[in-house]
C-alpha positions in Angstrom: 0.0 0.0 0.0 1.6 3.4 -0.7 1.6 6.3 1.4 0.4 10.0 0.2 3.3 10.6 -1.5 3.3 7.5 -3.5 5.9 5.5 -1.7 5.2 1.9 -1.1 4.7 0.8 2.4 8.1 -1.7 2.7 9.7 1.4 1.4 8.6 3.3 4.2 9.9 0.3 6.4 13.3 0.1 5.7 14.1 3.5 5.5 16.7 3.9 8.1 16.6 7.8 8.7 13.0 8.7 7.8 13.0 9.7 4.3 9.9 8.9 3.2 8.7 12.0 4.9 9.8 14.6 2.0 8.1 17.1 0.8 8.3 18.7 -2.8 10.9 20.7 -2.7 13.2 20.5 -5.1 16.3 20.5 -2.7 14.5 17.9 -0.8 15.1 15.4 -3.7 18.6 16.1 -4.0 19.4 15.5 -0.5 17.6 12.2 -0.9 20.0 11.5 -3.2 23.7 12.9 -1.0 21.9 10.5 1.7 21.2 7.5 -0.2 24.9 7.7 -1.7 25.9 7.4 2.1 23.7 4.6 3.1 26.0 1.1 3.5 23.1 -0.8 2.7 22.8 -1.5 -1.5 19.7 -2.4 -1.2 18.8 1.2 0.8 21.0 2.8 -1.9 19.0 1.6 -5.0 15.5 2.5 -3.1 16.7 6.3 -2.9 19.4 7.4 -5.3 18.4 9.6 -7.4 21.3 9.6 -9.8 20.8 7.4 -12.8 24.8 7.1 -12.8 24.4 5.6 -9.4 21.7 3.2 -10.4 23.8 1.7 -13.3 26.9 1.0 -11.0 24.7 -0.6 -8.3 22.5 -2.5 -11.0 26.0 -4.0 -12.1 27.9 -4.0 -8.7 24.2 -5.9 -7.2 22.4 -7.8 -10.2 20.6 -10.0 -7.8 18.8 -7.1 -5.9 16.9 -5.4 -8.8 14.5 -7.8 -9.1 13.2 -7.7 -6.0 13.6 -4.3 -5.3 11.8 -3.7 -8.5 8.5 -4.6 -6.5 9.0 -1.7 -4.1 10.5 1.0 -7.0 9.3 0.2 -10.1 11.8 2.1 -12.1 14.6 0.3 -11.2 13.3 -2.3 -13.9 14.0 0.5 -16.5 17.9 0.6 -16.0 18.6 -2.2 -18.3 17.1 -0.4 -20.9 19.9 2.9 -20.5 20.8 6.0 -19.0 18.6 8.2 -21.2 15.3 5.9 -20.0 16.6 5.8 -16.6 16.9 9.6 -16.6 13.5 10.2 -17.8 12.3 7.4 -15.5 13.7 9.3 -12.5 12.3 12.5 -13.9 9.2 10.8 -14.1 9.1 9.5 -10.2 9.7 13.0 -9.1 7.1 14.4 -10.4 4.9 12.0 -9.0 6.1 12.9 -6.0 5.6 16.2 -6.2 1.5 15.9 -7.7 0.7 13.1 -5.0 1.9 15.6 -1.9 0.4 19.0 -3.7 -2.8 17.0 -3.9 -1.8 15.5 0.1 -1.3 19.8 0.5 -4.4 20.4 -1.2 -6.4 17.8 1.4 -4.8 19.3 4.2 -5.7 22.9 3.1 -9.5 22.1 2.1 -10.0 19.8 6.2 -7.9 23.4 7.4 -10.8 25.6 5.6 -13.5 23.1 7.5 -11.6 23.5 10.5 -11.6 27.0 10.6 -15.7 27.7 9.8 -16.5 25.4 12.6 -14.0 27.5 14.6 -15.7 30.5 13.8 -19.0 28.7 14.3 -18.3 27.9 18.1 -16.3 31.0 18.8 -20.1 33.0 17.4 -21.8 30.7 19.8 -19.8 30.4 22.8 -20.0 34.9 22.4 -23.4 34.6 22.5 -24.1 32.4 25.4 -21.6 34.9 27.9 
């Protein structure tokens, strides 16, 4: 099951520092990627590089991981087929990203807007019964 930003749930799970809790910044991605460059674990590596570079050398340094790993992040299927699909893959994945938490943004605002009328509601009522 993913999670509002699109993220499958074992994805969530093995994340050792929290990143599935991004937001759509830009920069945010780019950390993601410093981060995931750092992380000892290959198989944490190839669930949040962002560098198609870095996908190719782990797809050849850790063969046996890309299938399974391709259940949690589809793309990672795509890196046999080159750098230029891998690219566009990744390019793709952000923006996913970044339309699943405007429209998570969006919900928040429109429950904020409910929130605030019924505010207003019992703030006019509780006046009126002083």
């Amino acid at each position: 099951m993913a999670n509002a930003v699109g993220e499958p749930a074992a994805l969530r799970e093995s994340c050792p520092i929290g990143l599935h809790e991004t937001t759509d910044r830009e920069k945010d991605y780019v950390v993601i990627g410093e981060l995931a460059r750092r992380m000892k674990d290959p198989a944490d590596q190839l669930r949040f590089s962002r560098s198609a570079l870095d996908l190719m050398r782990l797809a050849e340094e850790h063969p046996c991981l890309i299938a399974s790993l391709s259940l949690e992040r589809p793309l990672l299927s795509v890196i046999k087929e080159g750098r230029d699909a891998l690219e566009s893959a990744l390019d793709a994945e952000r923006r996913r990203m970044i339309h699943a938490d405007e429209k998570r943004l969006a919900q928040y605002e429109t429950a904020s807007l409910s929130c605030k009328r019924i505010g207003r509601t019992l703030i006019g009522r509780w006046r009126h019964c002083r």
